[in-house]
C-alpha positions in Angstrom: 218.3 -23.2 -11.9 216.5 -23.4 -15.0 215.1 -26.9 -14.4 213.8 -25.4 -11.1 212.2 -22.6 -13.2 210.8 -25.1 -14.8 209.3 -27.4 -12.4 208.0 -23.9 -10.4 206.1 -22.8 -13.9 204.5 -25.9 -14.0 203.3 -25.4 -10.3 202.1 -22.0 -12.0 200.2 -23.2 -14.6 198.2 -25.4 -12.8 197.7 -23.1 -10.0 196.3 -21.0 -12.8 194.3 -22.8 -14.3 192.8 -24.1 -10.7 191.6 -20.4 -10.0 190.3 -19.8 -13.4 188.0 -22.6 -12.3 187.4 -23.0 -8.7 190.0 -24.7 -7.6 188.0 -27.6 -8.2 189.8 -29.4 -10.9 186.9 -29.8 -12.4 185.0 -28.9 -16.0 185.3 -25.3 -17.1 181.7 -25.0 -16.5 182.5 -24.9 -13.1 184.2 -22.1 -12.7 183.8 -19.2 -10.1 182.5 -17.3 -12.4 179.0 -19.1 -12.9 176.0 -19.5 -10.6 178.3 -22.9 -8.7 180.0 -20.1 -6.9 177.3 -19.3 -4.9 177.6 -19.3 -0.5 176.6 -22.8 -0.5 179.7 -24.1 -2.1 182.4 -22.0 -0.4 183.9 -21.8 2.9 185.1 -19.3 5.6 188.7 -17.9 4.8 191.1 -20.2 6.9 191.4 -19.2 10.4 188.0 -17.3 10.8 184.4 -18.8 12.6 181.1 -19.1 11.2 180.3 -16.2 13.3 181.4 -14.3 16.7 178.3 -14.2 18.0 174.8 -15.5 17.1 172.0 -13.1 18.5 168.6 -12.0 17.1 169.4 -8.6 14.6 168.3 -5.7 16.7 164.5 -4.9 16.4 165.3 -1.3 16.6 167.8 -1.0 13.6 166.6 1.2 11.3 168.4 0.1 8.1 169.5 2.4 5.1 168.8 1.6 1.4 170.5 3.0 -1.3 167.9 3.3 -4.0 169.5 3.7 -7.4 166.3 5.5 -9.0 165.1 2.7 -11.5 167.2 0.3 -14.0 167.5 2.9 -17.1 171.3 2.5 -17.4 172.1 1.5 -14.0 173.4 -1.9 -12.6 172.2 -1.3 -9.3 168.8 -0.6 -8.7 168.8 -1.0 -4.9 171.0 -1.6 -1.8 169.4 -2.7 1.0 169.8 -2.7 4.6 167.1 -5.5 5.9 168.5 -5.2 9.3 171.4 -5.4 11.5 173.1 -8.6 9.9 171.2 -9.1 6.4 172.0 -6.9 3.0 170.5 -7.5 0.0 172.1 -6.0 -3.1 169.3 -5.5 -5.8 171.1 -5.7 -9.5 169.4 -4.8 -12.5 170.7 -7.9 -14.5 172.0 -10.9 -13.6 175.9 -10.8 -12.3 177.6 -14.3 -12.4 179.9 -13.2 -11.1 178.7 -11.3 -8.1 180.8 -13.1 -5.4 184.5 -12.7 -7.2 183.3 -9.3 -7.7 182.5 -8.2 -4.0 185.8 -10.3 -3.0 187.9 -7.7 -4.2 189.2 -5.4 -1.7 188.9 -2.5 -3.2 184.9 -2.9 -2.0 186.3 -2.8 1.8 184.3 -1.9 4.3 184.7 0.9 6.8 182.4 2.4 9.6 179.7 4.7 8.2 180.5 7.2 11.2 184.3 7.3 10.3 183.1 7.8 6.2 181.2 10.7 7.3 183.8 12.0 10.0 186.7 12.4 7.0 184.0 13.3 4.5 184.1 10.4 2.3 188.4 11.0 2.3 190.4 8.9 4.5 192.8 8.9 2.3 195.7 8.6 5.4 193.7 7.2 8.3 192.0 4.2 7.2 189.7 2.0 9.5 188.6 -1.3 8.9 188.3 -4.7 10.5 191.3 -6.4 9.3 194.8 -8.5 10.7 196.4 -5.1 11.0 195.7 -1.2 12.6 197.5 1.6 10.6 199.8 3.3 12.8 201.3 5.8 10.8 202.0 6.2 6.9 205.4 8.4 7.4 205.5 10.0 4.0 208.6 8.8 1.9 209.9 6.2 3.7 207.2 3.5 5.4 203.6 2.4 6.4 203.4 1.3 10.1 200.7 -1.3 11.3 200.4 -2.8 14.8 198.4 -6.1 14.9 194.8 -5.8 15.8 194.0 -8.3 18.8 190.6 -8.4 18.4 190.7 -9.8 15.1 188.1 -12.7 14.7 190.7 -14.5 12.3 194.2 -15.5 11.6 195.9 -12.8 13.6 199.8 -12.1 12.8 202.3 -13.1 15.3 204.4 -10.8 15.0 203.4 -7.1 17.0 204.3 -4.8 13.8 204.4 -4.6 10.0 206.2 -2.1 8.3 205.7 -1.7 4.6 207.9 0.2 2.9 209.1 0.6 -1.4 212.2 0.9 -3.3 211.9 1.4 -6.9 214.2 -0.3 -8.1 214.3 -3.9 -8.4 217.9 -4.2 -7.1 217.6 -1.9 -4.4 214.6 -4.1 -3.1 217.0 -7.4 -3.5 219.7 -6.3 -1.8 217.1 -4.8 1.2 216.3 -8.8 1.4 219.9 -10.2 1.3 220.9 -8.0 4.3 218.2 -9.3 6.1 216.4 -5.7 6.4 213.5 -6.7 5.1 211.8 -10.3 5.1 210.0 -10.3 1.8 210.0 -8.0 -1.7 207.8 -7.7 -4.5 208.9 -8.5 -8.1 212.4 -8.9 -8.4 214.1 -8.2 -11.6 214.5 -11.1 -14.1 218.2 -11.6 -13.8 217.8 -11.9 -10.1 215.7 -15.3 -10.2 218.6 -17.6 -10.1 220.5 -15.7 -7.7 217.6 -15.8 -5.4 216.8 -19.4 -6.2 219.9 -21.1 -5.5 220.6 -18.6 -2.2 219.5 -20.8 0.8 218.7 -17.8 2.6 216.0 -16.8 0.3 212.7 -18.4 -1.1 211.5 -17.6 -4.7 207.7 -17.2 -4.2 206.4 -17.6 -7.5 203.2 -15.6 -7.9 200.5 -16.9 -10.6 199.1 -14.1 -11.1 196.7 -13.5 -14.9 198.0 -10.4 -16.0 198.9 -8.5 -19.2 201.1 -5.6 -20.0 200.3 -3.5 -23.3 201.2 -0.2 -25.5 197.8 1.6 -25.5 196.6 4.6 -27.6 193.8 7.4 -27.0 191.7 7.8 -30.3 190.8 11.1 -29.5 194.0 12.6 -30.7 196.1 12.2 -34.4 197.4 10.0 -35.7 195.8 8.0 -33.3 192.7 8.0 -34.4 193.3 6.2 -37.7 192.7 2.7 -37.6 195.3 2.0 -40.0 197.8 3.5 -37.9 197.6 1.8 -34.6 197.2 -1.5 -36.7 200.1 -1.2 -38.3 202.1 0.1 -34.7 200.4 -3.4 -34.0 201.9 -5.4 -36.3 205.0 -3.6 -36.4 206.1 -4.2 -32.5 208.1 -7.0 -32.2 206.5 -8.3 -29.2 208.6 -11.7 -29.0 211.6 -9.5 -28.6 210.7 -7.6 -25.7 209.5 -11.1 -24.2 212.5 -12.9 -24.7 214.8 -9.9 -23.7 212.8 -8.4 -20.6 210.4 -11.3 -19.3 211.3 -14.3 -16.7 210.4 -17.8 -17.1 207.1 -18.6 -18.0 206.0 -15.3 -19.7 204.6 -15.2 -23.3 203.8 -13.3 -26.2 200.0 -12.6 -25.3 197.7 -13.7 -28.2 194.8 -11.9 -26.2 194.3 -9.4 -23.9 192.5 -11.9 -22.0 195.2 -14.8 -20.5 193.5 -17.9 -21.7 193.4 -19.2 -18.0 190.5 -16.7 -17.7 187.4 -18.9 -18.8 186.8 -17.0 -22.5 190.0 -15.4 -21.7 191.1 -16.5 -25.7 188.1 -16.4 -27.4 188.7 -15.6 -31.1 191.4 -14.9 -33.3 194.7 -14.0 -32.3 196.8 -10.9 -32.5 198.9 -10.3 -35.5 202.1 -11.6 -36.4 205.1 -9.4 -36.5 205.5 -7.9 -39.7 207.6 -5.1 -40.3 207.3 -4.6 -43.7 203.4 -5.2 -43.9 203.0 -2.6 -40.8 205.4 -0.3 -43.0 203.1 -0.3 -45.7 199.8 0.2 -44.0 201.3 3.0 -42.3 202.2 4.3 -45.7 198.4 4.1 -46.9 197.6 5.8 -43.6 199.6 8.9 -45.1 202.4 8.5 -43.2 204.9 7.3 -45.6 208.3 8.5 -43.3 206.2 8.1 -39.9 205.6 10.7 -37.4 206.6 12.0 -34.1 204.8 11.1 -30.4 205.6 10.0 -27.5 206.1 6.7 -25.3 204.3 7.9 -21.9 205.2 5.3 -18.9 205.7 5.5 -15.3 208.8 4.0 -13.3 206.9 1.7 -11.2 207.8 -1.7 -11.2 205.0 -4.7 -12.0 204.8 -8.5 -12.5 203.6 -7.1 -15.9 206.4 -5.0 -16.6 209.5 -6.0 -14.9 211.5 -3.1 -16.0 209.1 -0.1 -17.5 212.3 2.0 -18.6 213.7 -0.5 -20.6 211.0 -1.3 -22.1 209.9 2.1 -23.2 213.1 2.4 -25.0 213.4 -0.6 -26.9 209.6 0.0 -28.6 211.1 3.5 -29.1 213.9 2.0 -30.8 211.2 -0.8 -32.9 209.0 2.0 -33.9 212.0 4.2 -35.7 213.7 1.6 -37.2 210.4 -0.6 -37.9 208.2 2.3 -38.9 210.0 5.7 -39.3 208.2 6.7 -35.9 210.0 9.2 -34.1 209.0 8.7 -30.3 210.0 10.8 -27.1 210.1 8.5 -23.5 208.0 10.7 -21.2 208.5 9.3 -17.6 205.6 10.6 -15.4 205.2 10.3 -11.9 202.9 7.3 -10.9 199.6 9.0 -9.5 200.1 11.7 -13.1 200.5 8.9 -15.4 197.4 6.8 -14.1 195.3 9.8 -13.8 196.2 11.0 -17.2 196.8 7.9 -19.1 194.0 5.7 -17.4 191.6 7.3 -16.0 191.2 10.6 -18.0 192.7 9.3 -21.4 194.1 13.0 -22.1 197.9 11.2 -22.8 198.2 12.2 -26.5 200.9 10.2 -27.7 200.9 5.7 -26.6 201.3 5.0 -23.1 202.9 1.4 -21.5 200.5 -0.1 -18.7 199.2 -3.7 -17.7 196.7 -4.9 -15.9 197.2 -7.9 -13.1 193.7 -9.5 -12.5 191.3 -8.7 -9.3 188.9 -11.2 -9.6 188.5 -14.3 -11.6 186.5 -13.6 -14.4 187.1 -12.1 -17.9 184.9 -8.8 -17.3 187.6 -8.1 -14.9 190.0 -8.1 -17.8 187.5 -6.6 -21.1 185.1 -4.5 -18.9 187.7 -2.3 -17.0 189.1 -1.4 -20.2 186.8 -1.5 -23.0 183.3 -0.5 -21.4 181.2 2.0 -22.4 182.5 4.9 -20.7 185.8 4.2 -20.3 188.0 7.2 -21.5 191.4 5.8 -21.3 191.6 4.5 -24.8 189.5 7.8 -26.1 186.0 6.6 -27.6 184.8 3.8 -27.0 183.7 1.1 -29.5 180.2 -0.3 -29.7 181.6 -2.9 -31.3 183.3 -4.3 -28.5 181.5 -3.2 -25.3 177.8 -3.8 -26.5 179.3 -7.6 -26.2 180.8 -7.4 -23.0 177.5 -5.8 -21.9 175.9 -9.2 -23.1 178.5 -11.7 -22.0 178.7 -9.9 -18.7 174.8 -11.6 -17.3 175.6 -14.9 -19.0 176.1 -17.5 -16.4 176.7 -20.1 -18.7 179.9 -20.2 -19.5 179.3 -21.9 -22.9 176.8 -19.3 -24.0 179.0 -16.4 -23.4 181.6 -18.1 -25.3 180.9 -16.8 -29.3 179.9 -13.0 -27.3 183.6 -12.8 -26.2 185.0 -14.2 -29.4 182.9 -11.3 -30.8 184.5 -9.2 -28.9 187.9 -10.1 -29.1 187.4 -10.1 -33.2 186.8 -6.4 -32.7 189.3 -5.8 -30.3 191.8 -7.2 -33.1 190.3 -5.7 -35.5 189.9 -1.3 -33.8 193.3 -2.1 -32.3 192.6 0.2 -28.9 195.8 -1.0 -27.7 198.4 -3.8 -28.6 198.4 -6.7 -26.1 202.1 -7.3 -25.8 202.8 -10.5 -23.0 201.5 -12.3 -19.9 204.2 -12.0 -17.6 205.6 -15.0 -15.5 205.9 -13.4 -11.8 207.3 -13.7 -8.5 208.1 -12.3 -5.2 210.9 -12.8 -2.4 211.0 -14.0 0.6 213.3 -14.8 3.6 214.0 -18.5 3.9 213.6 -18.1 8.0 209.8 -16.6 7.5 206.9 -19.6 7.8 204.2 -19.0 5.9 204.9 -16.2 3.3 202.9 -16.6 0.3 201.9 -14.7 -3.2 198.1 -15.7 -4.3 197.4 -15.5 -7.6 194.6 -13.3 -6.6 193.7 -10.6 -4.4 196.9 -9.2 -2.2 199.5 -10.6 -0.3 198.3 -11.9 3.0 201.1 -10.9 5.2 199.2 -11.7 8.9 200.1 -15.3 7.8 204.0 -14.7 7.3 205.9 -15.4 10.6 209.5 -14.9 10.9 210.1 -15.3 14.5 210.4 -12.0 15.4 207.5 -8.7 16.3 208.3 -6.9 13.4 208.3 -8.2 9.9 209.2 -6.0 6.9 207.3 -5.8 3.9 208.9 -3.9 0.5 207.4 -3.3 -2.4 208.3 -1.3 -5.5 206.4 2.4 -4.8 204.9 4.4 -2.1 200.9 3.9 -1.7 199.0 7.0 -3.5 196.2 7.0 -0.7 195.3 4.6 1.5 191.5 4.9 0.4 191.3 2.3 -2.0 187.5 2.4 -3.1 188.9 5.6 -5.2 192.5 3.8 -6.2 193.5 1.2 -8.6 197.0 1.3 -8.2 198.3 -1.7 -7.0 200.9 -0.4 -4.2 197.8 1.2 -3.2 195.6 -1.6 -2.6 198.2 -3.9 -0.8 198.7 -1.5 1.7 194.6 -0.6 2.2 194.0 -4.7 1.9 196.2 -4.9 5.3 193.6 -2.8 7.2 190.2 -3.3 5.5 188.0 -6.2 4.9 185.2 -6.5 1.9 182.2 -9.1 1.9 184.3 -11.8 0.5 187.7 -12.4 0.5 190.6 -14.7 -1.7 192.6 -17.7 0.3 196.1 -17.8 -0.8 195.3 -20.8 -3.7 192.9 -18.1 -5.1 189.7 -19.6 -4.1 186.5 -17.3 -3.6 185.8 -16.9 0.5 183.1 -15.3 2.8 185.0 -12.8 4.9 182.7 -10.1 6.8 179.7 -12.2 5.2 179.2 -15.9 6.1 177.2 -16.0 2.9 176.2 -14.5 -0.2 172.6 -16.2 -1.6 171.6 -15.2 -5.1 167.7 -16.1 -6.4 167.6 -18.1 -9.4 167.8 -15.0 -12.3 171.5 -13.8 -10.2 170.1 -10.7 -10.4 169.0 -10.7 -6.4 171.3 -11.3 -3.9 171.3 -11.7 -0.1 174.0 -11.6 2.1 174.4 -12.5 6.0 176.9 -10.6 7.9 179.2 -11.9 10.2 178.0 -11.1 13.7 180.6 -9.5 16.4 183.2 -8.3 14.3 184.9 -4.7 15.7 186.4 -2.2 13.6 189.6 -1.0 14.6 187.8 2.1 16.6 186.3 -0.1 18.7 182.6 0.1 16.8 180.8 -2.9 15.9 180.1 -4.0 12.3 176.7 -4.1 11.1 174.4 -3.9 7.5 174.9 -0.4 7.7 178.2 0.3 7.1 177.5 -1.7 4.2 175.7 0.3 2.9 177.3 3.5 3.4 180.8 2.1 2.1 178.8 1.1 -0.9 177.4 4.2 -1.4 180.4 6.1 -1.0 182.0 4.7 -3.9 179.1 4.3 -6.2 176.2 7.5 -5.1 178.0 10.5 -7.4 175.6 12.8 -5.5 176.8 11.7 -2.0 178.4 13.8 -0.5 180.5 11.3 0.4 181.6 10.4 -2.7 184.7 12.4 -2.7 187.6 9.9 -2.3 191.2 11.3 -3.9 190.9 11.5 -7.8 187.0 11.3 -7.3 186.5 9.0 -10.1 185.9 5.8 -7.9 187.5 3.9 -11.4 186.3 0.2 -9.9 182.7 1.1 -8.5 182.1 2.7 -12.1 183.1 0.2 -13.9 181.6 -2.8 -12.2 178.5 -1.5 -10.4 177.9 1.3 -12.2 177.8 5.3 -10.8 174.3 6.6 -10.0 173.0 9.9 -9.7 175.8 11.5 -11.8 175.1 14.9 -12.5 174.0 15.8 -16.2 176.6 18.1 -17.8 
């Protein structure tokens, strides 16, 4: 067993470090992150045409623009309907990486009629243009899909998917043994070898970046003394709680950043353990015999964080006998805890969370959580986010380089959170099922699993929260909505950057204009046909604030803010 670990880990490192860069194999300048990612060097995702059709865009269309009202704080200053099959996305800086960006499902596209039929909200009734038709989400137990035959690419062949969660490791395992369902997500450590050496089951290992850490919101004591989330910092044994809770292949994370993000490890690393240092500090801090919080988690199981509960006890057990620090473990439900702890940062004691990467590029990993107005980690820190502002319109890979070791350095040194360890992962499969795979990026591409049947079952380890995912960024969440709705550009199952509903992408030389041509005769699942429009209004769903279709579930459309930017939010 453990010299097939090892032999699949070193399969995972390199798969890795091929879609940090491309895929290529070649320099790191040649990542998909810089300008060599552009529509001339990619392909259609396997399976899928150039285009359905070829006709002459309608002369009649009357194309909508989303105009972002100027460049003064905005990253979009225009989306553009040109006509039926052309969109041109107006930035106001240069985006490198534009095209791993729009690949992310979360930017799916659905028809503008259906947007404004559910009122910017359909949260249960999806409709995009993808393998699989939502049949029914029956609350508590299952999402039901039926294939969609008029799909222009790689259509399942099997009739029916059901998805369904268990959240519990074990109970997901033994769901596969019997031959219930054909594939689960994350099994627990201690289950590796048991699946490995079963010649019923296949141990998918899944490359994915991630990173799981113990964050704190600087809005509320102690936490807002430096000194005292340093020395929680230092005083977390963090090689402890990899050896003890991680699989094969994980690591004690010397960055947020993985290092097989390009800038990924920029800088200095983290601190070493120290108990008696971190003591000390905490000591000068004024809290000589510690204080009292609480560990806020949620009991969802991730690549990140095999087992959340755990976990949460053993740093409660480190920070009393490293530190004097009495914690609590609060368990809140899923949808609370990323509400309260992400999004809204109103979780007043430390909070366990990760991140598992969208896109290929380190602004997926620094920007989402240390931007400007991000909230989760209280205020944020000029220090850090006027560099990711910088590095984020550098294309060259090499010039960005010292702007993310800046930003790292402050990361280390304001301590918003303690990055704790990149976590090997994998998933489970069914030996009888043909194609199943785990891409290191972008979701599971179940229309390519086949296990000789019309049904296959998917499990994974919690219900959905909506199926709406332009306002979601929970993970369960956007596996389920990725089944159903397509964005611009998609991820092939090595990772690689794809055109999905566009053929192409074309930026002009500053990256700061780019053009994209649709794919012609696609149908959404209503029957309607795809066009620029629905672009658009997707788009300006997630990213208008004074749309009135900018209503989603939480309503804080977490990904469009952070990456495009919201415009035309109302002054307080």
């Amino acid at each position: 067993m453990k010299n097939t670990l090892k032999v699949l880990w070193i399969l995972v490192v390199f798969a890795l470090i091929a879609a940090a860069c491309g895929g290529d194999g070649d320099s790191a300048d040649d990542t998909t992150a810089a300008p060599a990612t552009t529509a001339a060097e990619t392909t259609d995702a396997p399976g899928t045409t150039a285009a359905t059709t070829t006709v002459a865009p309608d002369p009649d269309f009357v194309g909508k623009v989303l105009d972002g009202g100027g460049c003064d704080g905005n990253k979009i200053e225009k989306l553009s309907a040109l006509d039926e099959f052309t969109v041109e996305f107006d930035l106001c800086k240069p985006n490198p990486a534009f095209l791993a960006q729009i690949a992310f499902s979360v930017f799916g596209i659905q028809p503008e009629e259906h947007l404004e039929a559910t009122g910017g909200a359909p949260l249960e009734n999806p409709v995009g243009t993808g393998p699989y038709v939502l049949d029914e989400w029956v609350r508590g137990d299952s999402v039901n899909f039926s294939r969609f035959d008029d799909y222009y690419g790689v259509k399942p062949a099997h009739e029916t998917l059901v998805l369904k969660w268990a959240t519990e490791s074990a109970g997901r395992l033994l769901e596969l043994q019997a031959g219930t369902v054909d594939g689960i997500t994350f099994p627990a450590t201690e289950d590796l070898e048991l699946i490995d050496t079963d010649p019923n089951l296949t141990l998918l290992p899944k490359p994915e970046p991630n990173i799981f850490y113990v964050g704190f919101t600087n809005t509320f004591e102690p936490w807002d003394n430096v000194d005292v989330r340093k020395a929680v910092g230092m005083g977390i044994d963090r090689q402890q709680i990899v050896d003890i809770f991680y699989p094969p292949g994980s690591e004690v994370a010397s960055h947020f950043t993985p290092c097989s993000v390009e800038n990924g490890c920029q800088g200095e690393s983290w601190y070493e353990f120290d108990a008696a240092a971190a003591k000390q500090m905490l000591a000068d801090a004024g809290f000589p015999n510690g204080f009292e919080t609480s560990i806020f988690y949620r009991d969802v199981t991730r690549g990140y964080l095999p087992t959340p509960g755990d976990v949460a006890v053993n740093i409660q057990t480190q920070l009393r006998e490293n530190l004097g620090i009495t914690a609590e473990v609060v368990q809140l439900e899923s949808a609370e805890f990323i509400q309260s702890c992400s999004s809204a940062g109103t979780c007043d004691g430390i909070h366990l969370l990760g991140w598992t990467g969208d896109y290929p590029h380190i602004t997926n990993f620094l920007d989402f959580h240390f931007g400007r107005e991000v909230l989760q980690f209280g205020n944020s820190h000029p220090e850090i986010y006027e560099n990711l502002e910088e590095g984020a319109g550098l294309a060259d890979a090499a010039a960005a380089a010292p702007v993310y070791e800046a930003a790292n350095n402050a990361i280390k040194e304001l301590v918003p959170m303690v990055p704790i360890a990149h976590a090997g992962a994998f998933f489970g499969a069914s030996a009888a099922v043909q194609g199943s795979n785990a891409p290191p990026w972008g979701h599971v591409q179940l229309n390519l699993w086949d296990n000789g049947t019309d049904t296959m079952v998917f499990m994974q380890g919690n219900e959905p929260i909506s199926l709406y995912c332009a306002d979601e960024s929970d993970g369960e969440s956007l596996r389920a909505c990725g089944q159903v709705v397509e964005a611009l550009y998609s991820y092939d199952i090595e990772g690689n950057v794809r055109p999905q509903l566009a053929t192409e992408c074309v930026p002009n030389d500053a990256l700061d204009l780019w053009t994209c041509s649709l794919r012609q005769g696609v149908l959404f699942h209503d029957g309607s046909t795809f066009d620029a429009n629905d672009v658009i209004v997707s788009y300006t769903a997630g990213v208008d604030a004074s749309s009135p279709l900018h209503t989603g579930n939480s309503g804080t459309f977490d990904y469009y803010d952070y990456l495009w930017g919201l415009i035309n939010v109302p002054s307080e």
